[in-house]
LOZA-538784 format. One record per atom (N, C-alpha, C): residue in three letters; x, z, y. Coordinates in pm, whole numbers, padded with zeros to 5 digits, always signed. Layout:
REM LOZA-538784
ALAXZY;...
This chain:
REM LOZA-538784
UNK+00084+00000-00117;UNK+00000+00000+00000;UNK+00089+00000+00124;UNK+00059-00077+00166;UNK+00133-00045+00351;UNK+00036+00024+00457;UNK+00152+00092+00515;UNK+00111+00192+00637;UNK+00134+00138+00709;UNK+00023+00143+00828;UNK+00062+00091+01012;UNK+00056+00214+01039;UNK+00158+00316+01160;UNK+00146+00371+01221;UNK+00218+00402+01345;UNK+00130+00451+01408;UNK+00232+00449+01571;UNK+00197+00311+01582;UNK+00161+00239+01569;UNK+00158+00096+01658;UNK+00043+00013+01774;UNK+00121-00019+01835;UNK+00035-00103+01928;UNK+00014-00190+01918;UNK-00134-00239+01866;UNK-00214-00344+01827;UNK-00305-00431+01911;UNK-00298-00338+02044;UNK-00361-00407+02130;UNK-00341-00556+02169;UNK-00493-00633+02174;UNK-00496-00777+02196;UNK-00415-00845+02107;UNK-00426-00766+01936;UNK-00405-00855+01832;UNK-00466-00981+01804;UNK-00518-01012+01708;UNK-00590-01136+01665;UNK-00574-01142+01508;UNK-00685-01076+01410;UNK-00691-01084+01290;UNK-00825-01234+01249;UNK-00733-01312+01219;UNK-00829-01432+01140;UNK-00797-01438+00997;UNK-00891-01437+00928;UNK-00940-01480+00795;UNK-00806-01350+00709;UNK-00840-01193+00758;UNK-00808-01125+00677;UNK-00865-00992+00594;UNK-00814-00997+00490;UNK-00890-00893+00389;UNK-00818-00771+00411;UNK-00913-00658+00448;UNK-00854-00536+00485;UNK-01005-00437+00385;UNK-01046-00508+00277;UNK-01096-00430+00191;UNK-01068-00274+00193;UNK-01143-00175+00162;UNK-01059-00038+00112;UNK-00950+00017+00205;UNK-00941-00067+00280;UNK-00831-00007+00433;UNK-00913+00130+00509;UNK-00797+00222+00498;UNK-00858+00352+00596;UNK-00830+00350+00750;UNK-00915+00401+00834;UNK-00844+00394+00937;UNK-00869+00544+01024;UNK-00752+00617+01061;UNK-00787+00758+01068;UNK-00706+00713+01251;UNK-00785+00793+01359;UNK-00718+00825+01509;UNK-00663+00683+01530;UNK-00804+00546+01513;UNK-00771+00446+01557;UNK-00819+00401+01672;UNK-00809+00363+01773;UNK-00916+00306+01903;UNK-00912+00188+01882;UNK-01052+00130+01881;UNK-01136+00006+01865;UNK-01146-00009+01967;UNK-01188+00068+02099;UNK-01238+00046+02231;UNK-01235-00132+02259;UNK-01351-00178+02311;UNK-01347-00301+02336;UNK-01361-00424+02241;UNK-01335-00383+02079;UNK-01275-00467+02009;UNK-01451-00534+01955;UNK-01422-00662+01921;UNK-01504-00740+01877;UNK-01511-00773+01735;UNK-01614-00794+01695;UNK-01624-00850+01545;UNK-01745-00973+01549;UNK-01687-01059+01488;UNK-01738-01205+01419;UNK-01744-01196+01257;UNK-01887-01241+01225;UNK-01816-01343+01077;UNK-01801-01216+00996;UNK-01801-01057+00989;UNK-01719-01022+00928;UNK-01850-00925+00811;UNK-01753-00881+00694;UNK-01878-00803+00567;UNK-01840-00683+00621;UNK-01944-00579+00634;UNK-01932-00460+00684;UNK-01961-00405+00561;UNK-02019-00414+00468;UNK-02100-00353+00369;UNK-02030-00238+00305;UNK-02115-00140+00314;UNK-02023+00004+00238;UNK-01925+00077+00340;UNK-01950+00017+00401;UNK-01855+00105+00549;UNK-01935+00210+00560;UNK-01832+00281+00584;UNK-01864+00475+00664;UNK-01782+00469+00778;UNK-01852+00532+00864;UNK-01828+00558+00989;UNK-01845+00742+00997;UNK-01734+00806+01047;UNK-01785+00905+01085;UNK-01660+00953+01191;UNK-01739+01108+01233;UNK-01669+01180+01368;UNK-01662+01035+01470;UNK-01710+00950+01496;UNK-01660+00860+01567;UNK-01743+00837+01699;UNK-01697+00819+01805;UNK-01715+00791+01976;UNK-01825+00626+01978;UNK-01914+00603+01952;UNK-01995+00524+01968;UNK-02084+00481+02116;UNK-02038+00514+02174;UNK-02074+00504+02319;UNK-02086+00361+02348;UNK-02203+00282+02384;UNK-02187+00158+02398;UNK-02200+00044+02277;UNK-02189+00090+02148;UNK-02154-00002+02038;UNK-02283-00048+02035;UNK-02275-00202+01981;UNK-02401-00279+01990;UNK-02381-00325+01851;UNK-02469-00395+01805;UNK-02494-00475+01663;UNK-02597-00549+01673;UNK-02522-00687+01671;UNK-02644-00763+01658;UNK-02732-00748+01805;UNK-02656-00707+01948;UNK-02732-00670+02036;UNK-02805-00542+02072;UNK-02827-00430+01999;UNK-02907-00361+01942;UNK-02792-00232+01994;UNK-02839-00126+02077;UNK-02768-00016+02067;UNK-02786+00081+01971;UNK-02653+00120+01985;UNK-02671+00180+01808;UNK-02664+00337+01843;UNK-02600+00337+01951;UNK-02609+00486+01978;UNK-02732+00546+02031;UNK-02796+00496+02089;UNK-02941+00513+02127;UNK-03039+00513+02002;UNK-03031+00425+01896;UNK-03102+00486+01789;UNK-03028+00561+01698;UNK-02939+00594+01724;UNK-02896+00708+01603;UNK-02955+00820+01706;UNK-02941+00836+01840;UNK-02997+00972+01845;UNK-03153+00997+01887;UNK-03234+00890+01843;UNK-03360+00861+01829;UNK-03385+00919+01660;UNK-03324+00882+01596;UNK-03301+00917+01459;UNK-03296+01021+01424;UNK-03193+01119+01531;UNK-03181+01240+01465;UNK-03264+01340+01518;UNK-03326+01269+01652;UNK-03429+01372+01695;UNK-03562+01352+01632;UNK-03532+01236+01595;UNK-03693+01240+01440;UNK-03674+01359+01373;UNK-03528+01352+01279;UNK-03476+01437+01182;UNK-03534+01580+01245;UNK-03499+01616+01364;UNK-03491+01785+01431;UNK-03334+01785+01392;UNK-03279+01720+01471;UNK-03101+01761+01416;UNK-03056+01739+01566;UNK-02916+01788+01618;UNK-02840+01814+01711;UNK-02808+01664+01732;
């Protein structure tokens, strides 16, 4: 397995790569875009969602629509 760490990735450019099963721990996405890509089975957690859209769709606004259905914090 290879490790990235410490690095500055900013205004990379990943085309046509498989990062299957890749962890990513104290990474900033801020800004970053996705095309084209399989999300499926992804977990997301502890994570800063402020702004994130899908498909147009704020996601942070219904997750905490969601959890105030639930009765949760």
């Amino acid at each position: 397995m290879d490790r990235f760490e410490n690095r500055n990735m900013a205004d990379a450019v990943f085309d046509d790569v498989n990062l299957g099963n890749a962890r990513f721990h104290n990474v900033n996405l801020a800004g970053a875009s996705f095309d084209d890509v399989n999300l499926s089975g992804v977990a997301i957690t502890n994570a800063n969602i402020k702004g994130l859209t899908i498909f147009g769709y704020d996601v942070a606004g219904w997750i905490r629509e969601q959890l105030e259905k639930d009765g949760c914090h």
